[in-house]
N, C-alpha and C positions, 0 to 999 in steps of 0.2 A: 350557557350550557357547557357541562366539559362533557371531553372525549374520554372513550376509552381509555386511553393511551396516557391521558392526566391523570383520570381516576386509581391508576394502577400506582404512580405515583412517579411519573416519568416528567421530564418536561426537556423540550427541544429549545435551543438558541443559536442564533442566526447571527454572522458579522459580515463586514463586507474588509477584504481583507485590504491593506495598505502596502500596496506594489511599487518603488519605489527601481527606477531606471536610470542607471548613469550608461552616457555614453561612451565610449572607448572600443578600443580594438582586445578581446571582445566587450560589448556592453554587459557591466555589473546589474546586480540585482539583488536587490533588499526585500524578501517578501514578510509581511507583519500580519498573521492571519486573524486576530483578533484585533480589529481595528476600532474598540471601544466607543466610539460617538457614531456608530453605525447598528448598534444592535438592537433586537428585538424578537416578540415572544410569538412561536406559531404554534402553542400547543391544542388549542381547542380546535382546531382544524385537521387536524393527522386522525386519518381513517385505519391508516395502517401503517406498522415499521417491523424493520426487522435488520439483524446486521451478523456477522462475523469479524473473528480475532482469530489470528493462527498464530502458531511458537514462533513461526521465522517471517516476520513481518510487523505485526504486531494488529492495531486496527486495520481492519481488511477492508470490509466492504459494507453497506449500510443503505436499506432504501425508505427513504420517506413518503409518504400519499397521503397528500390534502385534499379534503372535497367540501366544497363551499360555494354557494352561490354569489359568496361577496369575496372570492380570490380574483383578485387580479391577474389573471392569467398569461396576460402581455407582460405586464411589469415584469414576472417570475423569468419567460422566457427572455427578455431584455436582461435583466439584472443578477438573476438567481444563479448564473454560472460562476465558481467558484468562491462562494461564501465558503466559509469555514461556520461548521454545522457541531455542534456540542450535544452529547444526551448525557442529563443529569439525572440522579434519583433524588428522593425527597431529603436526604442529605448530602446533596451537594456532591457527591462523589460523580467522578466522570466516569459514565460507563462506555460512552465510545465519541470518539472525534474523529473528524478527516475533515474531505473541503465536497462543495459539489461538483462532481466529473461532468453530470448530464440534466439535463432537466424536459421534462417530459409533460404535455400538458392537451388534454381532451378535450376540445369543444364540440359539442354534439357527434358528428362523424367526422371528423376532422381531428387526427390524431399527428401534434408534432412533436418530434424529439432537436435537442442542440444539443452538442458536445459528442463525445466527450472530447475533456480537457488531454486526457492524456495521449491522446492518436495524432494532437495538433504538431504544426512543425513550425515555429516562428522564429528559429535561429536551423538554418539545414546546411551540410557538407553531402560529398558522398565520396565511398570511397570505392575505387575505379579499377582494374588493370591496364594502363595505356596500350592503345592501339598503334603503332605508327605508318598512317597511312601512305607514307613515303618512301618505306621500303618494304614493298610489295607485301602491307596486312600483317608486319610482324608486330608480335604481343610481346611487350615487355614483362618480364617476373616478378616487377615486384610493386605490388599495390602503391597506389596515389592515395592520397584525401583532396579533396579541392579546397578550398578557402571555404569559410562560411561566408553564409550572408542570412541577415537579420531584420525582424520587422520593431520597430523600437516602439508603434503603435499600442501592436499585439501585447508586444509583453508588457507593457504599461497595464493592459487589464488581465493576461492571463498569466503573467510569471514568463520563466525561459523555457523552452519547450523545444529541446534541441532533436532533431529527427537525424538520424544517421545512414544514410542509405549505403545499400551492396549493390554494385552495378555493375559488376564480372567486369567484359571486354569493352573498353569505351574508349575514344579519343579526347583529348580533352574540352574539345569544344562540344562535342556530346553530352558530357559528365557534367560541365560547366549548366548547359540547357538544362536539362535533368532538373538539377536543385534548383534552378531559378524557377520553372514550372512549380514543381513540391511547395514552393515559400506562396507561391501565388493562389497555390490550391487549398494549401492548408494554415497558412498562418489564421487564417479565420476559422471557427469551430463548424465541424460540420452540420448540417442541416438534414434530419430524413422528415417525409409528411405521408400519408397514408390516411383515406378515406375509406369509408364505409357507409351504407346506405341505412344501415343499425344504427341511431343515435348514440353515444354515451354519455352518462355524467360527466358534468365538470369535473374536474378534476389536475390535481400537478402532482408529478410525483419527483422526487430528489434520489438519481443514484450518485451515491457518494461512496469516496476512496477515503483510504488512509495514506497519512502524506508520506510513508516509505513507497508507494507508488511514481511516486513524482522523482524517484532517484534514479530514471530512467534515461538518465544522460550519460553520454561516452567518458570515461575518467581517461584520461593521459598522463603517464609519469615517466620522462625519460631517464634517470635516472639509472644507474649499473647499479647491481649490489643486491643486498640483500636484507630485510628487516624482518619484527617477528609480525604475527598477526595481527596481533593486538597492535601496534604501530601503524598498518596498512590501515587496519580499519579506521583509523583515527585521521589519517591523513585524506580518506576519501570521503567520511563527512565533513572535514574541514573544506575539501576542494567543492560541497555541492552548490552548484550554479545560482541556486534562487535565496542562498544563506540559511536557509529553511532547519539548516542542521547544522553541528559542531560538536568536537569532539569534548568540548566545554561544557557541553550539556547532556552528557551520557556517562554512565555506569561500565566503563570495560574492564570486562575480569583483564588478570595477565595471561595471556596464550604464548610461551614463549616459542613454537615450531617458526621455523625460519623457513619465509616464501620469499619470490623474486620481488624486487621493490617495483621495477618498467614494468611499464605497461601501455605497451604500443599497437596492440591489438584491437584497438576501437572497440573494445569492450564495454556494455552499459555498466554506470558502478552499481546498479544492483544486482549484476546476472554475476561482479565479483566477489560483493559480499555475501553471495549466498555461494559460493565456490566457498570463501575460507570460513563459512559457519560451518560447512559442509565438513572440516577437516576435525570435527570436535575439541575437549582440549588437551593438555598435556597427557591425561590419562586415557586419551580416545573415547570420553565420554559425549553423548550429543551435545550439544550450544542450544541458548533460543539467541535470536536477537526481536526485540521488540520495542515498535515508538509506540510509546505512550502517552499522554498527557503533554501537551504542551512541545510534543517533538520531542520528547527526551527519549535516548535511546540506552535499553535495557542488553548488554550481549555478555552472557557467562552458562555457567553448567546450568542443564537443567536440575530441580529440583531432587532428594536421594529418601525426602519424608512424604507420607501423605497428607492431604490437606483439607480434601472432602473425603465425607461420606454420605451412604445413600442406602436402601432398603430397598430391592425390589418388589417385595410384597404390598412396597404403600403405595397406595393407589393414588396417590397425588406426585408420585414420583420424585417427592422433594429431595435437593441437596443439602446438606447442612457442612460447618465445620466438622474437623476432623476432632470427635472429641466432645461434640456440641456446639450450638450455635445455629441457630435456623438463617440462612439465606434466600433473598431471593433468588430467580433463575437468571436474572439478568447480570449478576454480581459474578458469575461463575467465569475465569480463566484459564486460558490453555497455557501450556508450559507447568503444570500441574499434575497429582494422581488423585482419583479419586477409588474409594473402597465401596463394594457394593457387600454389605455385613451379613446378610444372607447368604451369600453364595459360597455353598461347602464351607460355611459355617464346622464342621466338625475338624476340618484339617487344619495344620500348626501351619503358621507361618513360613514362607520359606524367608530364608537370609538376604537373599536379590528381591526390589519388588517387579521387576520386569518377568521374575519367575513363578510371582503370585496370579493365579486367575481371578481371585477377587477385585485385584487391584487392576485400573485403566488409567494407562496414562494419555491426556488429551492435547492433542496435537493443532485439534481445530473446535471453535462454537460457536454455532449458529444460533440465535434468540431470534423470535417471532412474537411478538407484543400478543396478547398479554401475557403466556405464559409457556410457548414453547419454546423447547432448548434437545439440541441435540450435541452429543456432544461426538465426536470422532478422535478417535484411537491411532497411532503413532510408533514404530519401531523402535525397539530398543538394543538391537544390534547393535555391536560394536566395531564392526568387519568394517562398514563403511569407511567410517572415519580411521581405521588405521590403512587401509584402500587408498582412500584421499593424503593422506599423510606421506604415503609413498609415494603419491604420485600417480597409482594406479587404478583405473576408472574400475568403477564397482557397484551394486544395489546397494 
């Protein structure tokens, strides 16, 4: 019998990814998320799905729920964490991927969740301001990191999952305790359970990330000097810890504005690469960057045409090409405009479409199987990014 969720014309695929650990000072990592002699089909099982894609990130987030009397529920919570998870349509096009963060599964009243993968810590530092208990409690000024330490276990099944800790005022034998605690707590995924006296169905549900989520490790570059954007960006997917990304495998417009190359601020590289998307490009227009398919990363202007249209008068609320062309809802992307051709329909176009109110541009999309789709709207400002460009913090 199929599901919903097939009949519409969707179908889900499952791998178990090939993590592959060398050791060294630090331990390398080869993540292979599509690990071929591992896969298989869950789609007549999925009760319900639904996901999101945003301009600056790309696949977001995505949740799956199976309900079957014949899921193996154990196996799921044993094994289901971090597969990498594919939704297709009935031609092959991928409409979203990531890996599974969490996996969540009901037996009667008895409700347990694992993960997620991203809160874990299996490689930890922290970084400290020294105490010195020897001359009477003085604090030195200027921040410590400690050593890492690593579980070569863990990341054998979950990737490198480096946790960065802030510990203000510590000694080093304090700061040292600290991270050795953190590795012992969390190199393994956490655990919550939760009873009720209300039965539920069986049931497993998969929340799942997009794997720009996982770029959630400290980048380091000490380095003087100065490069342009577009070079930083390049060098900090080349530096990501689990191989997961390269600048080999990405689309970078030229951004030629010239930022500092160091970076010794224990910054996560994604809290940096959205600092220099943030700065727009040469002409201070917005950036997307977005992984796509296969990890390949999309980062240049965004789009200056429309691409959808739509009719609010149709009661089916369909999107289509801009021009014609019927799509589905699930097909739809952000980092786009779409034109809604009713609306003040009598007025001329203006020259900007940021100036149009017919025209939205979507910045975020949410799908809900079968057929919801919301789409959310996005600033077309230009202040920021010349703001950012200078230097100077801004909305």
């Amino acid at each position: 019998m199929q599901s919903t969720f097939s009949t519409v014309g969707l179908s889900i695929r499952l791998w178990h990814p090939l993590i592959t650990i060398t050791e060294g000072t630090p331990n390398q990592c080869l993540w292979i998320p599509k690990h071929s002699q591992a896969s298989f089909d869950a789609d007549e099982n999925v009760s319900d799905y639904s996901h999101t894609i945003v301009d600056v990130g790309g696949y977001d987030t995505a949740s799956v729920t199976m309900t079957d009397d014949q899921i193996d529920m154990v196996w799921w919570l044993q094994w289901g964490l971090g597969m990498h998870l594919e939704v297709r349509d009935a031609s092959a096009e991928v409409i979203w991927e990531g890996f599974v963060d969490t996996v969540s599964a009901t037996f009667s009243g008895l409700a347990v969740t694992i993960g997620p993968i991203v809160d874990m810590g299996n490689r930890v530092s922290v970084v400290y301001t020294p105490t010195d208990l020897l001359i009477s409690g003085e604090v030195q000024q200027v921040p410590e990191e400690t050593i890492y330490v690593e579980d070569f276990f863990s990341q054998s099944r979950y990737g490198i999952q480096h946790l960065l800790l802030n510990a203000s005022k510590q000694t080093a034998v304090s700061a040292a305790l600290l991270r050795d605690k953190h590795l012992a707590d969390r190199k393994d995924p956490a655990v919550s359970q939760d009873w009720s006296s209300t039965p539920g169905d069986p049931a497993i549900t998969l929340g799942c990330k997009g794997y720009y989520h996982l770029l959630n490790w400290p980048y380091h570059n000490a380095t003087i000097g100065s490069q342009t954007v577009s070079a930083k960006i390049a060098d900090i997917l080349d530096a990501d810890i689990n191989g997961l990304f390269s600048s080999a495998n990405a689309d970078l417009m030229t951004m030629t504005t010239l930022v500092p190359t160091q970076e010794e601020q224990t910054r996560e590289a994604w809290a940096i690469l959205q600092s220099l998307v943030s700065l727009g490009d040469n002409f201070y227009r917005k950036t997307l960057f977005m992984v796509g398919p296969d990890q390949y990363v999309t980062y240049g202007t965004r789009p200056t045409e429309v691409r959808y249209e739509s009719f609010l008068s149709d009661p089916k609320q369909a999107i289509q090409n801009y021009g014609g062309g019927d799509l589905q809802k699930w097909q739809i992307r952000p980092g786009n405009w779409v034109q809604y051709n009713d609306l003040m329909a009598g007025f001329g176009p203006a020259f900007d479409l940021a100036e149009r109110l017919q025209v939205q541009y979507i910045s975020k999309v949410s799908f809900s199987a079968p057929d919801s789709l919301q789409l959310q709207g996005g600033s077309s400002f230009t202040v920021p990014q010349v703001l950012a460009q200078f230097g100077i913090a801004g909305e």
